[in-house]
mmCIF file of the C-alpha atoms, coordinates in Angstrom:
data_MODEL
# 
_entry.id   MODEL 
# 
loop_
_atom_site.group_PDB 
_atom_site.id 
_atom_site.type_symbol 
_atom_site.label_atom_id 
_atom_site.label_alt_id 
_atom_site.label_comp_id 
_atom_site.label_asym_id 
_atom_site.label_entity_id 
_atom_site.label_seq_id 
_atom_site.pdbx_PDB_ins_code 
_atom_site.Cartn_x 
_atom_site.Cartn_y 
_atom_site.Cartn_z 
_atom_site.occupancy 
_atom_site.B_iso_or_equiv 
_atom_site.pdbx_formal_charge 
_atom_site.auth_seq_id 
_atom_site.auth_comp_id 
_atom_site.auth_asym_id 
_atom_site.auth_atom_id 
_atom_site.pdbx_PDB_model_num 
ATOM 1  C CA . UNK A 1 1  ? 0.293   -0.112  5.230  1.00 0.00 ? 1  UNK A CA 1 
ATOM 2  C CA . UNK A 1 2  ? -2.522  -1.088  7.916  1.00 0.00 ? 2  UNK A CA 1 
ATOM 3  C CA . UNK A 1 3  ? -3.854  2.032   7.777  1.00 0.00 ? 3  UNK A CA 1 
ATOM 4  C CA . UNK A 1 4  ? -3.967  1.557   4.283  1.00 0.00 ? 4  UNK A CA 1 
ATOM 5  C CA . UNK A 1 5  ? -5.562  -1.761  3.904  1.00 0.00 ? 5  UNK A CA 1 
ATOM 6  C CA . UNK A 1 6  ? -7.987  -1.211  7.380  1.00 0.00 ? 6  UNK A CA 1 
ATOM 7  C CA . UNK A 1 7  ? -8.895  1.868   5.319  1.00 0.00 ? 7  UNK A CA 1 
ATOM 8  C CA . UNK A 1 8  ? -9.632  -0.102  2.340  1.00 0.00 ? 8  UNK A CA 1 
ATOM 9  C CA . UNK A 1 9  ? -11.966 -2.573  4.318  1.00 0.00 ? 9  UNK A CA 1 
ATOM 10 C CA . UNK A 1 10 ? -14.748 -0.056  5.733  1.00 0.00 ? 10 UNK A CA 1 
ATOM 11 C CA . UNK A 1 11 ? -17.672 -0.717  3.902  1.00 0.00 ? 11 UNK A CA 1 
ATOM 12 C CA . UNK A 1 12 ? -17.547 2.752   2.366  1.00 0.00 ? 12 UNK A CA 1 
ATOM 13 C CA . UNK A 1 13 ? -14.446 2.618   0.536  1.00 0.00 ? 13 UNK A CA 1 
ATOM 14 C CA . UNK A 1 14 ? -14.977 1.820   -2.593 1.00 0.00 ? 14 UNK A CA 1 
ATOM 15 C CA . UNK A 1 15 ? -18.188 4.420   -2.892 1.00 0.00 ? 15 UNK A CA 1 
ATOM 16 C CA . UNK A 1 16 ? -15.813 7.136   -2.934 1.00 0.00 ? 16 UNK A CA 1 
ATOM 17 C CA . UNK A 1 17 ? -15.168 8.960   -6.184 1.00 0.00 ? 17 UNK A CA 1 
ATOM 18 C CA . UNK A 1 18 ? -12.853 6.972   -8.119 1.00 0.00 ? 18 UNK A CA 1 
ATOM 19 C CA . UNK A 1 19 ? -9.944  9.767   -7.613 1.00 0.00 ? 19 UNK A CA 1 
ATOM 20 C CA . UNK A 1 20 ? -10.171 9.344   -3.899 1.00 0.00 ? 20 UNK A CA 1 
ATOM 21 C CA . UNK A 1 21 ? -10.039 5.529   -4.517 1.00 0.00 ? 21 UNK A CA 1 
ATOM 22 C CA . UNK A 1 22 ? -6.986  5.689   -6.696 1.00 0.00 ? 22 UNK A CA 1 
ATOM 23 C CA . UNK A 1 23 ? -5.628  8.013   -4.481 1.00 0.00 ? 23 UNK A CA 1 
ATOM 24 C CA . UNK A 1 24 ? -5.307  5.375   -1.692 1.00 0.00 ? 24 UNK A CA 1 
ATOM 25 C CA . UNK A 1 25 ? -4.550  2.411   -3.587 1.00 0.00 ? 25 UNK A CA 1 
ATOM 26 C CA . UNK A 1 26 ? -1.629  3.967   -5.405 1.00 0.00 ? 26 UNK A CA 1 
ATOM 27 C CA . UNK A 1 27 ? -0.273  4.636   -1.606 1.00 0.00 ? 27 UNK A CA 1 
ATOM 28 C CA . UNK A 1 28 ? -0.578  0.908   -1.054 1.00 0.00 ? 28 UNK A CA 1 
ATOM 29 C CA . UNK A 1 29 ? 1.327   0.453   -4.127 1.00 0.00 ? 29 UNK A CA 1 
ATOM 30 C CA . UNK A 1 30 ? 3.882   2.645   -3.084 1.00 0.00 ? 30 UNK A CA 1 
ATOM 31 C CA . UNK A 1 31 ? 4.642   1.618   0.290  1.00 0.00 ? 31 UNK A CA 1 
ATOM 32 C CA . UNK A 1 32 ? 4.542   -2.090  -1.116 1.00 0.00 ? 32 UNK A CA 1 
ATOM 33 C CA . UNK A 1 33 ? 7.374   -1.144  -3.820 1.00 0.00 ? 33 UNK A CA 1 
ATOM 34 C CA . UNK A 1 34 ? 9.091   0.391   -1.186 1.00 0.00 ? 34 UNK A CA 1 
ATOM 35 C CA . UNK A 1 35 ? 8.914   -2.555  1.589  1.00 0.00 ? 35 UNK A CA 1 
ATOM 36 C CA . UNK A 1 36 ? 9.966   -5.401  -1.485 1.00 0.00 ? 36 UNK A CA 1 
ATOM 37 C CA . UNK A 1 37 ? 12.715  -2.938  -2.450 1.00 0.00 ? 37 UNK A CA 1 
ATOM 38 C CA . UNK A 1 38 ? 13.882  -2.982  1.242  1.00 0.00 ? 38 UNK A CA 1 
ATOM 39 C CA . UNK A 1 39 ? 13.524  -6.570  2.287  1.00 0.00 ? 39 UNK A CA 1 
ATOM 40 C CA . UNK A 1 40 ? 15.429  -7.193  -1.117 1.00 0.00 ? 40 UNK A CA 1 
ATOM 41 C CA . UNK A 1 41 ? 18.101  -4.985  0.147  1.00 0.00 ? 41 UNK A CA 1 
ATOM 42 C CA . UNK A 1 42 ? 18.189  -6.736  3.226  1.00 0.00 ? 42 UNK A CA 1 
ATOM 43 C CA . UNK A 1 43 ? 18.369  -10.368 1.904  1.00 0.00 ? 43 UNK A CA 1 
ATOM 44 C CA . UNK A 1 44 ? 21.320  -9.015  -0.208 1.00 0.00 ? 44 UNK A CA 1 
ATOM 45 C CA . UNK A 1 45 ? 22.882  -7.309  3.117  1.00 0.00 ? 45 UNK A CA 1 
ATOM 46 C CA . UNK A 1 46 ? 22.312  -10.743 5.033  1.00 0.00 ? 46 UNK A CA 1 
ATOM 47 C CA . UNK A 1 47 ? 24.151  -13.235 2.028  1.00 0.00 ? 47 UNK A CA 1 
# 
């Protein structure tokens, strides 16, 4: 996910063509469904 987001903070970023753009933020999206489906597993686990 810091990949991700360093990626997304280089002044170039959001000059790429719009599918390259998407590309990248539906990672981010991804991972970040993934993580709160995890720590949500964990706070269940931990209870």
């Amino acid at each position: 996910m810091a990949v991700l987001t360093a990626e997304m903070a280089e002044p170039g970023f959001y000059q790429r063509s719009a599918e390259q753009t998407a590309a990248v933020l539906a990672q981010l999206e991804n991972l970040q469904a993934e993580l709160d489906k995890l720590l949500e597993r964990w706070a269940e686990l931990d209870e």
